[in-house]
LOMIDREN-881862 format. One line per field, with one value per residue (C-alpha): residue in three letters; x, y, z. Coordinates in steps of 0.001 Angstrom, whole numbers, always signed. Layout:
% residues N
res	ALA	...
X	X	...
Y	Y	...
Z	Z	...
//
This chain:
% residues 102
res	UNK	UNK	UNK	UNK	UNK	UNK	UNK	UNK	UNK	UNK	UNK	UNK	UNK	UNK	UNK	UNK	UNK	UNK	UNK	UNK	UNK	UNK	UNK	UNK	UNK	UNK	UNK	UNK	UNK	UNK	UNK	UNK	UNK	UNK	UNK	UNK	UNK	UNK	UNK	UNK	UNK	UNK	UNK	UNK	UNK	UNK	UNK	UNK	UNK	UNK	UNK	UNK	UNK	UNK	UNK	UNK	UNK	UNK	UNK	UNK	UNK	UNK	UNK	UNK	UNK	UNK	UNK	UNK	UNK	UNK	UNK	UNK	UNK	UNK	UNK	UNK	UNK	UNK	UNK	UNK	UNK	UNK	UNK	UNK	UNK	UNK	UNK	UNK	UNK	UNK	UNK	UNK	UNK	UNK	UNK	UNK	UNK	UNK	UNK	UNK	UNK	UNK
X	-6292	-5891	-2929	-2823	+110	+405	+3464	+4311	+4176	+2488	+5926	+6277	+3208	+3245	+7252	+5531	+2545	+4388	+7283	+4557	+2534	+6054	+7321	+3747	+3820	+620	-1801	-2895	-2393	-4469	-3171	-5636	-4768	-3758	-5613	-4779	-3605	-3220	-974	+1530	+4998	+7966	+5472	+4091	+788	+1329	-506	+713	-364	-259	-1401	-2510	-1456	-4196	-2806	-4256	-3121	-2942	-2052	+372	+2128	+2023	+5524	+6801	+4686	+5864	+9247	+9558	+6887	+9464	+12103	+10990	+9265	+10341	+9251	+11446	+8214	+5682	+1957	+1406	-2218	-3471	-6746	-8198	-11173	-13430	-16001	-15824	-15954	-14909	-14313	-11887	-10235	-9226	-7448	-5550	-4415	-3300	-1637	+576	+1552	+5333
Y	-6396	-3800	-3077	-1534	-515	+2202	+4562	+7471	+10269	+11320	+12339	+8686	+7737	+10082	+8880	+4945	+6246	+8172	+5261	+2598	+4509	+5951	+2567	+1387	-1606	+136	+1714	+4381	+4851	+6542	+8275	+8911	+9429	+9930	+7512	+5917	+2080	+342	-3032	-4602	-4289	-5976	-7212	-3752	-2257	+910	+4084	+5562	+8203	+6315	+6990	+4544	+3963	+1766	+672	-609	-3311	-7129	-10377	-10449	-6853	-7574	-9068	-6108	-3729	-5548	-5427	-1677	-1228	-3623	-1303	+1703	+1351	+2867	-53	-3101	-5340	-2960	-4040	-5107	-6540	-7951	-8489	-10138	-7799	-10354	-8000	-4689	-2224	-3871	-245	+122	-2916	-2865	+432	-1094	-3621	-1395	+597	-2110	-4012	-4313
Z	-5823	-3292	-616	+2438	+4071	+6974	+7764	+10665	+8779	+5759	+3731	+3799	+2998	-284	-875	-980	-2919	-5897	-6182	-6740	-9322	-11142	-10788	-12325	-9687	-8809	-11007	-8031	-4319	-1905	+1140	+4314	+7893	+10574	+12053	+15771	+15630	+18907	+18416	+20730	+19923	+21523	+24765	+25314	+24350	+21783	+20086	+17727	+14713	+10882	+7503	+5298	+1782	-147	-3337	-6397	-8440	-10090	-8619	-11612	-10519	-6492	-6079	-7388	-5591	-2222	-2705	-3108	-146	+2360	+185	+218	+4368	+7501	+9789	+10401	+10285	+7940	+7813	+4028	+3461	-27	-649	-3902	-5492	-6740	-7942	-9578	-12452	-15462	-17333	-13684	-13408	-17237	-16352	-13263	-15572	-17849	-15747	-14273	-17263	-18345
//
């Protein structure tokens, strides 16, 4: 499974990054930005400057992964997307799941 999450500065994208490797709630993270987001926020229309953090790891290991994202997060309501991987490299996926197991 991979999750996306997006931060305002790229310290804290890194700080969310090393904690779920070290933490091995995720196997890797991948840090890319800025990018622009436009979203309305509290009735008004914003831009801002993010980075994204796209994370790798199991159904099994994603509780654990969101609760230090929501812990470790800067925004009061942060953006954290699963999505399921339904196909992909076994020799890959194998290493994901070992990466994240207890």
């Amino acid at each position: 499974m991979t999750v996306l999450t997006t931060v305002d500065s790229a310290d804290a994208a890194a700080a969310l990054a090393r904690d779920a490797v070290e933490s091995r709630s995720a196997a890797c993270a991948q840090v890319s930005g800025p990018v622009t987001s436009v979203y309305r926020w509290k009735g008004e229309i914003e831009t801002a400057q993010e980075w994204q953090v796209l994370l790798k790891t199991t159904a099994g290991a994603y509780p654990a992964l969101e609760a230090r994202l929501r812990a470790g997060h800067p925004y009061d309501t942060p953006e954290i997307i699963a999505t399921p991987v339904t196909h992909g490299s076994a020799d890959y996926l194998a290493w994901v799941a070992a990466e994240v197991a207890p």
